[in-house]
TIZA-393964 format. One line per 5 residues: for each residue x, y, z of N, C-alpha, C. Coordinates in steps of 0.05 Angstrom, whole numbers. Layout:
# residues N
X Y Z X Y Z X Y Z; ...
//
This chain:
# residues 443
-69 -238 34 -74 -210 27 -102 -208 15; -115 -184 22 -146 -184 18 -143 -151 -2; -163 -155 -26 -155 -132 -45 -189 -115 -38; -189 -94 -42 -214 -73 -46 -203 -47 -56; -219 -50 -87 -216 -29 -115 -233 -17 -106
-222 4 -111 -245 31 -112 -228 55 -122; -253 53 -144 -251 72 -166 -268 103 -156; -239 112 -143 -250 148 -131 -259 141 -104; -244 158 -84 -244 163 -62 -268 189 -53; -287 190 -48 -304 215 -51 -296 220 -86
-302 213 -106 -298 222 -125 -315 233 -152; -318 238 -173 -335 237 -189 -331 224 -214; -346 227 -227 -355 196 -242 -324 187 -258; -322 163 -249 -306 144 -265 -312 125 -275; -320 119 -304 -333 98 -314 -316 68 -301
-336 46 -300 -316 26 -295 -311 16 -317; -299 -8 -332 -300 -25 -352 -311 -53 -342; -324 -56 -348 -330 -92 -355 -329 -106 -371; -329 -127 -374 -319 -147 -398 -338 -136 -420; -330 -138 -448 -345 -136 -478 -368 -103 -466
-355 -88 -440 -372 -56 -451 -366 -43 -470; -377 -31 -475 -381 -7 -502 -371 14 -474; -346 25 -501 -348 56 -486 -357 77 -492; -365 92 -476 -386 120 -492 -367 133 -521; -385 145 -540 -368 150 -561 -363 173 -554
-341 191 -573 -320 208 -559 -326 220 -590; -322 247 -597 -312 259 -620 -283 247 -617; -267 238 -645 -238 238 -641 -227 259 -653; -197 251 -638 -181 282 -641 -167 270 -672; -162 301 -689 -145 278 -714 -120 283 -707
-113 263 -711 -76 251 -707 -82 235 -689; -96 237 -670 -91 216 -645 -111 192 -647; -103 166 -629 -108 147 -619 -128 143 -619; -155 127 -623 -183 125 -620 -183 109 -582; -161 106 -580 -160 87 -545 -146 92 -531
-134 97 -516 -114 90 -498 -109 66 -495; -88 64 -506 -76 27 -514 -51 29 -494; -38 51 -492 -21 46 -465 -31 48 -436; -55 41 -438 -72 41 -410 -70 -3 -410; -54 -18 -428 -70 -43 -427 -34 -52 -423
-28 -44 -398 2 -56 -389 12 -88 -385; 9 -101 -406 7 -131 -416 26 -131 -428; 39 -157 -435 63 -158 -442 45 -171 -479; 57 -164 -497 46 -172 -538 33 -193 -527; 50 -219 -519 31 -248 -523 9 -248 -503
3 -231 -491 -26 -230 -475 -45 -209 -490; -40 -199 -506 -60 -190 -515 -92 -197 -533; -73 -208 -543 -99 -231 -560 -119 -236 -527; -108 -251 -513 -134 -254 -490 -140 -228 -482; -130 -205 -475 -149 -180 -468 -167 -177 -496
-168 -174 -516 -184 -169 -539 -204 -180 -532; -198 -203 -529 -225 -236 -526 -248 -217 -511; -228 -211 -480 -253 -199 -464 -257 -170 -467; -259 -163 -489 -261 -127 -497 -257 -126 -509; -276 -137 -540 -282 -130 -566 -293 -108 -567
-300 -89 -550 -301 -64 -558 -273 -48 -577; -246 -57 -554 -229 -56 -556 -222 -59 -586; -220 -86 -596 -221 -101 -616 -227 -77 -648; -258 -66 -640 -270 -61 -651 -257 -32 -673; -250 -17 -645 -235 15 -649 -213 -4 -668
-200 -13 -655 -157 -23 -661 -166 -28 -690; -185 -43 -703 -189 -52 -726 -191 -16 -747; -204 0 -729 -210 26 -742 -190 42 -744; -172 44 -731 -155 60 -721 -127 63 -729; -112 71 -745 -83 72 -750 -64 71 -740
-69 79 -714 -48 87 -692 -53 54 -667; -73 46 -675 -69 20 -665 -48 -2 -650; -36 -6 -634 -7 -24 -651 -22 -56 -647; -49 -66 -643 -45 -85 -637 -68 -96 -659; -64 -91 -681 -85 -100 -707 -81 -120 -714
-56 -130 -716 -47 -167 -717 -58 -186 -700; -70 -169 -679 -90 -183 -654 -120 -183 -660; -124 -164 -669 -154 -152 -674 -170 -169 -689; -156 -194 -701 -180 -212 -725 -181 -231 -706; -167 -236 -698 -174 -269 -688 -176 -268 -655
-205 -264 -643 -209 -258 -624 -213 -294 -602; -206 -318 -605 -214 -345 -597 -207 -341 -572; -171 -334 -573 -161 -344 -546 -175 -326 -520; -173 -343 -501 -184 -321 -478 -168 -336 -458; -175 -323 -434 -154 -332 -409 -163 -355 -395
-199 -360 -398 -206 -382 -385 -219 -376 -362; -230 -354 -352 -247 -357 -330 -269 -341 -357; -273 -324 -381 -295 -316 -383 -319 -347 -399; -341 -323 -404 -370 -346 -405 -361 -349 -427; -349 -338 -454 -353 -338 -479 -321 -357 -486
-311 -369 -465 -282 -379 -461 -294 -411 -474; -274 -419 -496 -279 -444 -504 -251 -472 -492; -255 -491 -487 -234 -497 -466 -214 -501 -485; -218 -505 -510 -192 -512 -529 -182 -491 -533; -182 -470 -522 -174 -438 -533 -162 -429 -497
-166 -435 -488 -149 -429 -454 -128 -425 -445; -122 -406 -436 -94 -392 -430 -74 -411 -422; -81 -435 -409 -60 -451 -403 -84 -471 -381; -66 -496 -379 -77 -511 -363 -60 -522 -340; -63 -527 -329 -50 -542 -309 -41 -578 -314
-9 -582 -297 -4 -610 -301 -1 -620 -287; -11 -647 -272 -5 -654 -243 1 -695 -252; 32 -695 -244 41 -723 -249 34 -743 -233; 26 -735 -208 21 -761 -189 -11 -741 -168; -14 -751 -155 -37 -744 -134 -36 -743 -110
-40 -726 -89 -33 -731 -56 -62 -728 -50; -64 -768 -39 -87 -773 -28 -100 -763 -12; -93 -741 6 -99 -723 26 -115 -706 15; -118 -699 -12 -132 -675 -21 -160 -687 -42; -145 -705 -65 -164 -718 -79 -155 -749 -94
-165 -758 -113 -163 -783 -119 -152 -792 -145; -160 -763 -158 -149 -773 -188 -137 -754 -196; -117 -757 -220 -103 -731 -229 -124 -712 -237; -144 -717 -256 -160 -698 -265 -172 -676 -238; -182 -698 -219 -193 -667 -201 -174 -658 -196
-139 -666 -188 -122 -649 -179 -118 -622 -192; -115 -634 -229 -120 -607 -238 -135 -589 -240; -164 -596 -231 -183 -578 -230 -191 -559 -205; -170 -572 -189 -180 -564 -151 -151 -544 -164; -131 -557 -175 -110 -524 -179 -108 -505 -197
-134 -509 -218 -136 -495 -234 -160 -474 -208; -179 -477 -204 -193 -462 -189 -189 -451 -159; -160 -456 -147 -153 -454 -122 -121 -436 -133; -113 -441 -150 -87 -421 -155 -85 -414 -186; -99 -419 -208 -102 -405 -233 -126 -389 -243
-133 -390 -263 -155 -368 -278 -185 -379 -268; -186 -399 -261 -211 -406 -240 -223 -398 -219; -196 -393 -202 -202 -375 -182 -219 -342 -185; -199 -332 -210 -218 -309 -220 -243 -318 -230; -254 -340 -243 -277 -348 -247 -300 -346 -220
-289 -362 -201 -309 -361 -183 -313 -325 -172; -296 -321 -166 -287 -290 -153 -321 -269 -169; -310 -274 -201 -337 -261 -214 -362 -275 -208; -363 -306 -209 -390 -313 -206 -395 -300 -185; -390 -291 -168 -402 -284 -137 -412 -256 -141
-400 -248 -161 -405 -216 -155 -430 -207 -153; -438 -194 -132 -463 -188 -127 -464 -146 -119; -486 -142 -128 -490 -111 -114 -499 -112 -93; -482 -90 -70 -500 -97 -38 -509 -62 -33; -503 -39 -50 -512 -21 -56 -509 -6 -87
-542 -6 -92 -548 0 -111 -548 32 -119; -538 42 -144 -541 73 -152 -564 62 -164; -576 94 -158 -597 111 -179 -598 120 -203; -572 137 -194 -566 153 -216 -541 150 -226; -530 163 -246 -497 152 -258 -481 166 -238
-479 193 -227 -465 206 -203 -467 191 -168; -481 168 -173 -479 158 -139 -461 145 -140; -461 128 -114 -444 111 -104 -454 77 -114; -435 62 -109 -444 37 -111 -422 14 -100; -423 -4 -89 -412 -19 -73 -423 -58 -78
-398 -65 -102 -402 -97 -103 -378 -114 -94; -385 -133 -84 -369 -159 -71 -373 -187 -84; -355 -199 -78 -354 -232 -83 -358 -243 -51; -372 -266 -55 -382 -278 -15 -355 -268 1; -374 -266 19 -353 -272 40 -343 -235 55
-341 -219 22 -324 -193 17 -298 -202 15; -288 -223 -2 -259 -229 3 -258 -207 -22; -272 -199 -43 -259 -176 -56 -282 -158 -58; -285 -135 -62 -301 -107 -72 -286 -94 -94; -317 -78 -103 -309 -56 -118 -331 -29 -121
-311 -12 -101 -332 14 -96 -328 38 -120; -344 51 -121 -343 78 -133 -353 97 -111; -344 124 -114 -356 142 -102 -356 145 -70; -334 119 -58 -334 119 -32 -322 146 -14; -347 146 -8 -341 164 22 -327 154 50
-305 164 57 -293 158 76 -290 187 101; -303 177 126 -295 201 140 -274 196 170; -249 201 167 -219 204 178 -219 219 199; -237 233 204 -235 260 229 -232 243 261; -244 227 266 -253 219 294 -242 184 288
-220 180 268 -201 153 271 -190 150 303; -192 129 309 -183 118 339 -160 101 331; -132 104 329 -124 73 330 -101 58 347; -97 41 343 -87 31 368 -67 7 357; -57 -16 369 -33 -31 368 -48 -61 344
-71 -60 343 -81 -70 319 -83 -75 297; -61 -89 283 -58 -80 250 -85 -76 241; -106 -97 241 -122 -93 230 -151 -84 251; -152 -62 260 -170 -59 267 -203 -65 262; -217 -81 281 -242 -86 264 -269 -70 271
-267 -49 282 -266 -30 294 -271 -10 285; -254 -1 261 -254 18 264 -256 48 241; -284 30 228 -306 51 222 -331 52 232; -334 75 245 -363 71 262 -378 76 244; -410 82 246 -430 79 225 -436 106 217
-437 118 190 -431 137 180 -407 142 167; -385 129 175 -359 146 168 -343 127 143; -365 106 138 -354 95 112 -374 93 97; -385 96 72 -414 89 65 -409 105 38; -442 115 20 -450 120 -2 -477 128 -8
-476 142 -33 -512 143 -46 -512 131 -55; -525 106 -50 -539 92 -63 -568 78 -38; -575 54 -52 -601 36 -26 -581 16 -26; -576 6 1 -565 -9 8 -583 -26 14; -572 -58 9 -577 -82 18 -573 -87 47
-571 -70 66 -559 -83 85 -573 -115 102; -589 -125 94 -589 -145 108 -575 -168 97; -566 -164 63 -540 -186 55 -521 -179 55; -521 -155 65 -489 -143 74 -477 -152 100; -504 -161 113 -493 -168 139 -490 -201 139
-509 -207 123 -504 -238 113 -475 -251 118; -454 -231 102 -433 -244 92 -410 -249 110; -410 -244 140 -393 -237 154 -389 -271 163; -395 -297 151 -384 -309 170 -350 -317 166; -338 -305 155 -306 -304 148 -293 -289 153
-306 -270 174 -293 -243 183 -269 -250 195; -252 -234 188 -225 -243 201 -208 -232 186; -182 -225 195 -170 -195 179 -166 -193 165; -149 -229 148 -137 -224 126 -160 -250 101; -185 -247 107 -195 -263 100 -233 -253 91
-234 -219 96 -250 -213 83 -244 -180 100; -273 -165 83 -266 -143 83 -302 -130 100; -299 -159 115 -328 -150 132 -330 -131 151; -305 -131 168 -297 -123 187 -299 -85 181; -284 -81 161 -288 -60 156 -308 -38 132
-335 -65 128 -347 -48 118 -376 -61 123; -377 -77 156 -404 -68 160 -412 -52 170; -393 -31 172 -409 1 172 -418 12 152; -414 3 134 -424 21 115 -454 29 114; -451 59 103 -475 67 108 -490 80 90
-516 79 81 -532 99 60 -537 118 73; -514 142 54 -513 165 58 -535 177 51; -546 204 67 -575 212 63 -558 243 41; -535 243 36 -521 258 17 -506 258 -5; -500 276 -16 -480 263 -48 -458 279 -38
-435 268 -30 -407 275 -18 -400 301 -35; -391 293 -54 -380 317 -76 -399 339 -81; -422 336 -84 -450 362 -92 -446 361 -65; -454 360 -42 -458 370 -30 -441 384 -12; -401 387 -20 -388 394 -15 -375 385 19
-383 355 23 -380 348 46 -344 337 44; -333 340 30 -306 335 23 -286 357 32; -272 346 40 -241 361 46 -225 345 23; -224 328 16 -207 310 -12 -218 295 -25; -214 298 -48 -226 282 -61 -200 266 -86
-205 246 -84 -186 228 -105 -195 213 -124; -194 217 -142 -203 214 -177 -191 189 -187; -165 177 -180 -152 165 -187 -160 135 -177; -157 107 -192 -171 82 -184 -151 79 -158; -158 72 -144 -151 59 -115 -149 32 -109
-127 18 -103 -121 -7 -96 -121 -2 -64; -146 -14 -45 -134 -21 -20 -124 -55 -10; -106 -51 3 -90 -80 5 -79 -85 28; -94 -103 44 -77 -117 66 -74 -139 56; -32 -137 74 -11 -144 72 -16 -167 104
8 -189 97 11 -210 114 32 -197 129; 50 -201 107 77 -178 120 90 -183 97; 114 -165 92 124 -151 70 167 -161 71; 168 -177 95 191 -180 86 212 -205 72; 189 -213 53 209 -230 50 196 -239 25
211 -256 3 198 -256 -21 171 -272 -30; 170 -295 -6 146 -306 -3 117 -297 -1; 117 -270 21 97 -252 19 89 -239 -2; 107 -220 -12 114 -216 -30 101 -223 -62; 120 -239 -66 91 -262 -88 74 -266 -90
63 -277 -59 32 -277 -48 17 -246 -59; 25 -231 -51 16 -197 -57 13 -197 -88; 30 -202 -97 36 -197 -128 11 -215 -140; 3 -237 -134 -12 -254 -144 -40 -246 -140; -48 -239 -118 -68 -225 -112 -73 -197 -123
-62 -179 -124 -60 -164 -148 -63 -161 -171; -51 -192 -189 -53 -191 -212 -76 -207 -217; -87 -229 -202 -115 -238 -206 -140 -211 -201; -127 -188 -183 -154 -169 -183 -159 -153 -210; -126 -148 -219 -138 -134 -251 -156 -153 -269
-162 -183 -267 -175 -196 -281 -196 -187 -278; -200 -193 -251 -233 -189 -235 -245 -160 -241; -228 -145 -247 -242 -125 -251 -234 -111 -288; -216 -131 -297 -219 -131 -325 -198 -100 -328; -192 -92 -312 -169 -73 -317 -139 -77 -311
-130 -65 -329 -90 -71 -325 -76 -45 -326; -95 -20 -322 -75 6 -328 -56 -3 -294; -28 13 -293 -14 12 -275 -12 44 -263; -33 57 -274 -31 92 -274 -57 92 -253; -52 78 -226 -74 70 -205 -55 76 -172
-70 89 -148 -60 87 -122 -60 52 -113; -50 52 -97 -38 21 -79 -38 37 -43; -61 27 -43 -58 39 -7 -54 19 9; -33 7 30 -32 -15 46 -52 -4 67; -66 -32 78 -95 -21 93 -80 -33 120
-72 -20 142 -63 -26 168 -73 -8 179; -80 -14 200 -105 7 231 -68 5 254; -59 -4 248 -32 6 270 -19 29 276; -12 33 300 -3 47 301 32 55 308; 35 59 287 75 62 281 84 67 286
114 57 291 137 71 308 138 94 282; 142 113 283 153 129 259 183 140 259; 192 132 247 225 126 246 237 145 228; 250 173 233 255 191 207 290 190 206; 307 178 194 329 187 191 342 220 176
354 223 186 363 258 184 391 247 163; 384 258 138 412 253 118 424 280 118; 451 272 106 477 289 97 478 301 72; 475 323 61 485 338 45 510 338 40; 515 345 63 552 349 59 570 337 60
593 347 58 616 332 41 627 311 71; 620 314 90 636 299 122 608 290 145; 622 259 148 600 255 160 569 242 154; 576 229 126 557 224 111 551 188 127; 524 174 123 519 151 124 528 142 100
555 115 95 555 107 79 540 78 72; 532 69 100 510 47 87 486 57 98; 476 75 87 445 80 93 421 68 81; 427 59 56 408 33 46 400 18 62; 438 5 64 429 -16 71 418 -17 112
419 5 124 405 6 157 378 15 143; 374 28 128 344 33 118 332 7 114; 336 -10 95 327 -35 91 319 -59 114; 336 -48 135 340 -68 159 314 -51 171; 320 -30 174 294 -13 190 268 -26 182
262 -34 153 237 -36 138 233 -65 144; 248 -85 148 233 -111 158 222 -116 178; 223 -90 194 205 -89 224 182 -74 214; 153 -91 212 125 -86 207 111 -50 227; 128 -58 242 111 -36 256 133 -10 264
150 -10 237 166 13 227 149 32 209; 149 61 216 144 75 186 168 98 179; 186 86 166 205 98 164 209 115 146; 227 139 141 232 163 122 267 173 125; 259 177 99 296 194 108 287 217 94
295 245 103 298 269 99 326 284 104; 325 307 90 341 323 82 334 354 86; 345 364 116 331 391 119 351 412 104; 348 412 83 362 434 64 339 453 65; 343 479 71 324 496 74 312 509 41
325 509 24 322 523 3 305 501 -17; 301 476 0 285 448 -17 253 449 3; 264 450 25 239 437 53 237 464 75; 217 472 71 205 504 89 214 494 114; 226 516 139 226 507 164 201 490 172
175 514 172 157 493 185 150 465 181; 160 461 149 151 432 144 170 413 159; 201 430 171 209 408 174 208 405 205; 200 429 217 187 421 249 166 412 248; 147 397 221 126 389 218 139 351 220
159 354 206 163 325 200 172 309 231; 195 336 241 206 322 267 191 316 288; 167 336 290 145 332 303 126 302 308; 131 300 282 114 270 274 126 247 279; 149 245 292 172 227 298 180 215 318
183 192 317 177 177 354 216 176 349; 225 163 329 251 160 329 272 170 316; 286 195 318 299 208 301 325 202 305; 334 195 278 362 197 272 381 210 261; 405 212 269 427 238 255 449 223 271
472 232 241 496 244 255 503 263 271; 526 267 286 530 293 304 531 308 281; 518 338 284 514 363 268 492 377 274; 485 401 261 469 413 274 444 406 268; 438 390 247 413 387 246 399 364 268
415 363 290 405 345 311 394 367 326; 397 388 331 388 417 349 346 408 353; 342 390 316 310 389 312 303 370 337; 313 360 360 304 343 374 289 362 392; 294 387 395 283 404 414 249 406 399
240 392 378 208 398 364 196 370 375; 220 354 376 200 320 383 185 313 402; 165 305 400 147 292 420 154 273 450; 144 281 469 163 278 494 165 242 498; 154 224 488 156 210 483 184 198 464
187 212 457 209 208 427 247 194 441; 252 188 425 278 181 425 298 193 398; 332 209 413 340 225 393 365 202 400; 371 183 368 385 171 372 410 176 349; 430 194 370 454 206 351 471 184 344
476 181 318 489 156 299 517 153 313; 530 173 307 555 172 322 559 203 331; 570 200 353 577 234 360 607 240 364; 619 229 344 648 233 337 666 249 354; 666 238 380 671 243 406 678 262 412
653 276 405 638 309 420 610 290 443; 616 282 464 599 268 475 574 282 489; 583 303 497 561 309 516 541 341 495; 556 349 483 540 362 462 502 352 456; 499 333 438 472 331 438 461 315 463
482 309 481 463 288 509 453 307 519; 468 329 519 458 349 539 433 361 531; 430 368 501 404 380 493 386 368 503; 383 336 498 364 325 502 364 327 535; 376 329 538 373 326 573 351 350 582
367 372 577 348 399 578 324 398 560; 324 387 540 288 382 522 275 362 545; 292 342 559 275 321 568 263 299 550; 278 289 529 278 263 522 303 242 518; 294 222 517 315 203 518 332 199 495
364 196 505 379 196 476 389 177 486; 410 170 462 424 135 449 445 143 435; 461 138 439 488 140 421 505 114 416; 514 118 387 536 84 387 546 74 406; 557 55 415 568 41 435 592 30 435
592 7 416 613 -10 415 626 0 390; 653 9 389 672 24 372 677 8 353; 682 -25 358 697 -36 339 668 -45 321; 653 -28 322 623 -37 300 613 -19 286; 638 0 292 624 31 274 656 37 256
649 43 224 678 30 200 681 59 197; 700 80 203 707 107 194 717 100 161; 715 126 148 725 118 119 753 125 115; 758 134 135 787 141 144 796 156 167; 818 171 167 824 178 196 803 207 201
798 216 186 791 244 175 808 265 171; 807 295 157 827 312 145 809 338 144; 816 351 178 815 378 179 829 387 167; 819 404 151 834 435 137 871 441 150; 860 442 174 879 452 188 894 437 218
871 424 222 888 411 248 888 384 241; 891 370 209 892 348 212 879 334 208; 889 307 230 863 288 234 838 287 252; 814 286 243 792 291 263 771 276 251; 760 258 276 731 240 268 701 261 258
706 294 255 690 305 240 685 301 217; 713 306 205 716 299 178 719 280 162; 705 260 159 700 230 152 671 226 152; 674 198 133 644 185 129 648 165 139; 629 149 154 618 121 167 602 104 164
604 78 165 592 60 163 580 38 188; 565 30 194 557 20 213 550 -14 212; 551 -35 222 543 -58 235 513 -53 236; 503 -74 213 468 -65 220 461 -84 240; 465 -105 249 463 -112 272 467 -102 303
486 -92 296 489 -72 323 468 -45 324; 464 -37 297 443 -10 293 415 -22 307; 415 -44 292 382 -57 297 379 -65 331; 396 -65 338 399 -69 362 392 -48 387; 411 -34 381 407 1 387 372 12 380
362 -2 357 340 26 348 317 -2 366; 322 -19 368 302 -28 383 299 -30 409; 323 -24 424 319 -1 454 308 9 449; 316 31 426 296 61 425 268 53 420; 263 31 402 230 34 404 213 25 424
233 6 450 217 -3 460 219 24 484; 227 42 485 229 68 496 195 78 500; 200 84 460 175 89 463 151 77 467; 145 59 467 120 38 473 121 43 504; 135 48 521 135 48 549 139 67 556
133 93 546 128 120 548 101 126 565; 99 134 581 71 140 590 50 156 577; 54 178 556 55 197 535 51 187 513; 59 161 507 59 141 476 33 139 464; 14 155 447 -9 152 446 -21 138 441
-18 112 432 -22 86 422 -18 70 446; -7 74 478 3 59 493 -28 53 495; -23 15 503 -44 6 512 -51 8 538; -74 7 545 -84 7 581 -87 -14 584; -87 -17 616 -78 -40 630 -99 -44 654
-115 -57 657 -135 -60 678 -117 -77 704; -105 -54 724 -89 -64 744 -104 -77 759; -133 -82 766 -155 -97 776 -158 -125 768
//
């Protein structure tokens, strides 16, 4: 996983923090806080090391009543171990290695030093030594754009991004696909060590690919009103290896929590954008309100849905008095694979894209009801199959006539579901209409 912070999307000024800055002084309010101390989402025994690196910090907490961390504030030694002012007897922790695998090195000592700087606070050490500017601001309102070699990490301000004329295609990571202009900033760019850095280009292994476009803007995005959105809020972008399983997972988490080092921040009041150029099955399940007919394991087929990478799945609820019609012929619209129970809110297959697949969960043997819609819309439908894989919650209990598979909730075999929804997607990928379908040079 490859991280790039950026503080404001087209945005305006967001101070950054760096280690031991001063923050501009503020009139304070009386009664309140001289800091935002719930911006420093650390668990007590890590605090003493955030102080270390932000004795500014230090400085207020000592002044301040509303403080809570003043028992921290005198004794500033400990630190985590990648900063300059870090003394090694004072280090967040060290590493222990009992024996040595001759394959890597020779003695215990380098072992612990190749794993202190390859999987602990070292790593963040080097990460900062690298940091370099490859576009410089002018003024405090520009842009500015720094990396560690390689670009295995950044940190932009003020990035301009332009989305209008995106191409994308079956490529998680497109490398591609910002042309020149449509990612960039005010500032002077470096570009001839910007271009330097590309010999590691590769998707999940720097962030070259998608920012040697970048470009010095001959404009100031926000003054000059070249924005349709603008986002204020710090930005995590993050490609992912893949996401299902706890191994990845961790991997993500670790890389994450070494970037708040690198950039000396820990608020959690920040966006997380996963950075994928693919293009997705989009998967909307249609939920139940009502009392008959409900999914009773919809977690758990939702969950199953989400370990397929090139799922973008949703579940909605067209209750009209929550979700405007048009939004919700907006949603079904957007939908390669729609799901529902028999009911009426399957009628929305008539908005889907001709491409699409309307795959009725169970049609509680009213059979030809939604086949037929789709028949007359002209897309392809799917209905359960094998009986003994679909769990009624009972017989069901019409009002009046009884027993009837209307009136009941169901449960499904997610193996059999996953089975079913991957017909359907491979439907769509072999759609002629599929806009993402790849071309084929029959020559």
């Amino acid at each position: 996983m490859l991280m790039l912070l950026v503080f404001g999307v087209l945005l305006r000024e967001v101070p950054l923090s760096g280690q031991d800055e001063a923050y501009p002084e503020a009139d304070p309010v009386p009664g309140e806080p001289l800091y935002d101390y719930a911006s420093v989402r650390l668990p007590e025994e890590h605090i003493p090391f955030f102080l270390h690196s932000n004795r500014h910090v230090a400085t207020v907490c000592r002044k301040d009543s509303h403080c809570p961390y003043k028992k921290h504030s005198e004794n500033l030694k400990y630190c985590w171990g990648y900063e300059k002012s870090c003394k090694p007897e004072f280090r967040f922790g060290y590493p222990f290695c009992s024996y040595v695998d001759m394959g890597w090195t020779d003695t215990v000592e380098s072992a612990e030093d190749i794993f202190w700087k390859q999987a602990d606070f070292g790593y963040a050490r080097e990460r900062l030594e690298e940091m370099h500017v490859l576009c410089q601001p002018e003024k405090r309102s520009d842009s500015s754009l720094v990396c560690s070699r390689y670009l295995q990490y950044c940190r932009a301000t003020h990035l301009y991004l332009d989305l209008r004329n995106i191409e994308r295609n079956h490529d998680r990571f497109k490398e591609d696909f910002f042309q020149s202009g449509e990612i960039g900033g005010h500032c002077k760019l470096d570009a001839g060590t910007l271009m330097s850095e590309g010999q590691r280009k590769s998707p999940l292994q720097s962030w070259f690919a998608e920012l040697q476009s970048y470009t010095q803007l001959n404009f100031r995005p926000i003054e000059d009103a070249k924005c349709d959105i603008v986002i204020e809020k710090p930005t995590y972008f993050m490609k992912l290896d893949a996401g299902v399983n706890m191994y990845h997972h961790f991997c993500d988490f670790i890389n994450l929590y070494i970037t708040q080092h690198v950039n000396n921040s820990f608020s959690t009041d920040v966006y997380i954008v996963m950075w994928d150029t693919d293009g997705k099955i989009r998967v909307t399940i249609l939920a139940r309100s009502t009392e008959y007919r409900k999914i009773l394991n919809q977690n758990e087929l939702v969950n199953a849905l989400k370990t397929v990478s090139t799922f973008e799945v949703q579940i909605v609820d067209y209750k009209y008095k929550e979700l405007g019609f048009l939004d919700q012929l907006r949603i079904t619209h957007n939908t390669d694979i729609f799901i529902g129970m028999h009911g009426a809110g399957l009628t929305h297959l008539l908005f889907l894209p001709d491409w699409a697949v309307v795959f009725e969960l169970y049609n509680c043997e009213d059979e030809r009801c939604y086949f037929d819609l789709a028949r007359l819309r002209g897309i392809h439908y799917i209905t359960w199959r094998r009986q003994n894989k679909v769990f009624p919650q009972d017989k069901g209990h019409h009002p009046t006539l009884g027993e009837h598979p209307k009136f009941t909730n169901y449960s499904f075999d997610v193996e059999e579901f996953m089975s079913l929804i991957l017909e359907a997607a491979d439907h769509v990928l072999q759609h002629p209409k599929w806009p993402f379908k790849k071309q084929r040079d029959e020559l």
